[in-house]
C-alpha positions in Angstrom: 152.8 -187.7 -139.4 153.9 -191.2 -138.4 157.7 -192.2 -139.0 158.3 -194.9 -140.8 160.4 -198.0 -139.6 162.5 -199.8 -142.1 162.7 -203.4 -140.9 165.8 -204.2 -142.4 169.1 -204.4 -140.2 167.3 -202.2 -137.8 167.4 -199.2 -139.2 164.7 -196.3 -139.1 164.4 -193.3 -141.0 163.7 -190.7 -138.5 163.5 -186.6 -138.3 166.4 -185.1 -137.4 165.7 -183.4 -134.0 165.4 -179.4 -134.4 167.6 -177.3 -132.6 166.1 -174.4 -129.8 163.6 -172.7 -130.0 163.7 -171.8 -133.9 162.7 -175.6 -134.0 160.1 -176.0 -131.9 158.3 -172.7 -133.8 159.0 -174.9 -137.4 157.4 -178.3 -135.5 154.7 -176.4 -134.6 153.5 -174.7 -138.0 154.1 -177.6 -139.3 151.7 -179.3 -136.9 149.0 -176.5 -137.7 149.5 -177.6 -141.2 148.7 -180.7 -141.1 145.9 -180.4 -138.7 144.1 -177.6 -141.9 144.5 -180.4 -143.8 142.8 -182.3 -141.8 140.1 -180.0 -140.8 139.4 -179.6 -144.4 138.6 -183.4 -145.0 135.8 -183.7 -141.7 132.1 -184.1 -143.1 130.1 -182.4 -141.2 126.3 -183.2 -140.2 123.7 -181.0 -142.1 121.2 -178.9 -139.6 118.4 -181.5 -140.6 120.8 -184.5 -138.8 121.8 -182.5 -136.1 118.3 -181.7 -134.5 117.4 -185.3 -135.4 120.2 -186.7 -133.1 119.8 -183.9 -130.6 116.1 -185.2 -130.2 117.0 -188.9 -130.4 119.1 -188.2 -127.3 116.6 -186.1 -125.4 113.8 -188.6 -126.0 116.3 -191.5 -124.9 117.0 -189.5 -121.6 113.5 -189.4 -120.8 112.8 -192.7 -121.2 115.7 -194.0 -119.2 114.7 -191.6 -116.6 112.0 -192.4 -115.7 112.5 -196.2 -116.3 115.2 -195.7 -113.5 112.9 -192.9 -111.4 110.0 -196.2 -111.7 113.1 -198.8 -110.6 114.5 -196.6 -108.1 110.9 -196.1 -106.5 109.8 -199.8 -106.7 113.5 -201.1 -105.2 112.8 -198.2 -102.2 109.2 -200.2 -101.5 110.5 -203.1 -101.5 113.7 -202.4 -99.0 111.4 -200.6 -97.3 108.3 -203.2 -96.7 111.1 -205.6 -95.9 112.8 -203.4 -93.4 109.5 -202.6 -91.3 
């Protein structure tokens, strides 16, 4: 969570720092905490949207494959009828 700054006469409201190790085990669950909370409030894609973005990404692939395979060939003509 993000600490707050207070912008009058320069003060902030921070944590007070925990002590050993007994504080980084109380940072930590409290970090798991929060990130359940978090977990809990993702939206994730139905099946039905994640095969339909799968395949828009294959199909894009292959297109831009073999546009570059057809660019790559017609560039290595062209150095090539130059060069001889």
């Amino acid at each position: 969570m993000a600490k707050k700054k207070n912008k009058g006469a320069g003060a902030q409201q921070t944590k007070a720092e925990p002590q050993g190790a007994g504080g980084k085990f109380k940072e930590f669950t409290e970090f798991l905490e929060q990130s359940k909370v978090e977990i809990k409030k993702v939206v994730w894609p139905t099946q039905k949207e994640t095969i339909q973005t799968c395949t828009a990404v294959l199909v894009l692939v292959v297109v831009m494959s073999l546009f570059l395979g057809v660019v790559d060939m017609g560039l290595s003509k062209l150095v090539e009828t130059v060069l001889s």
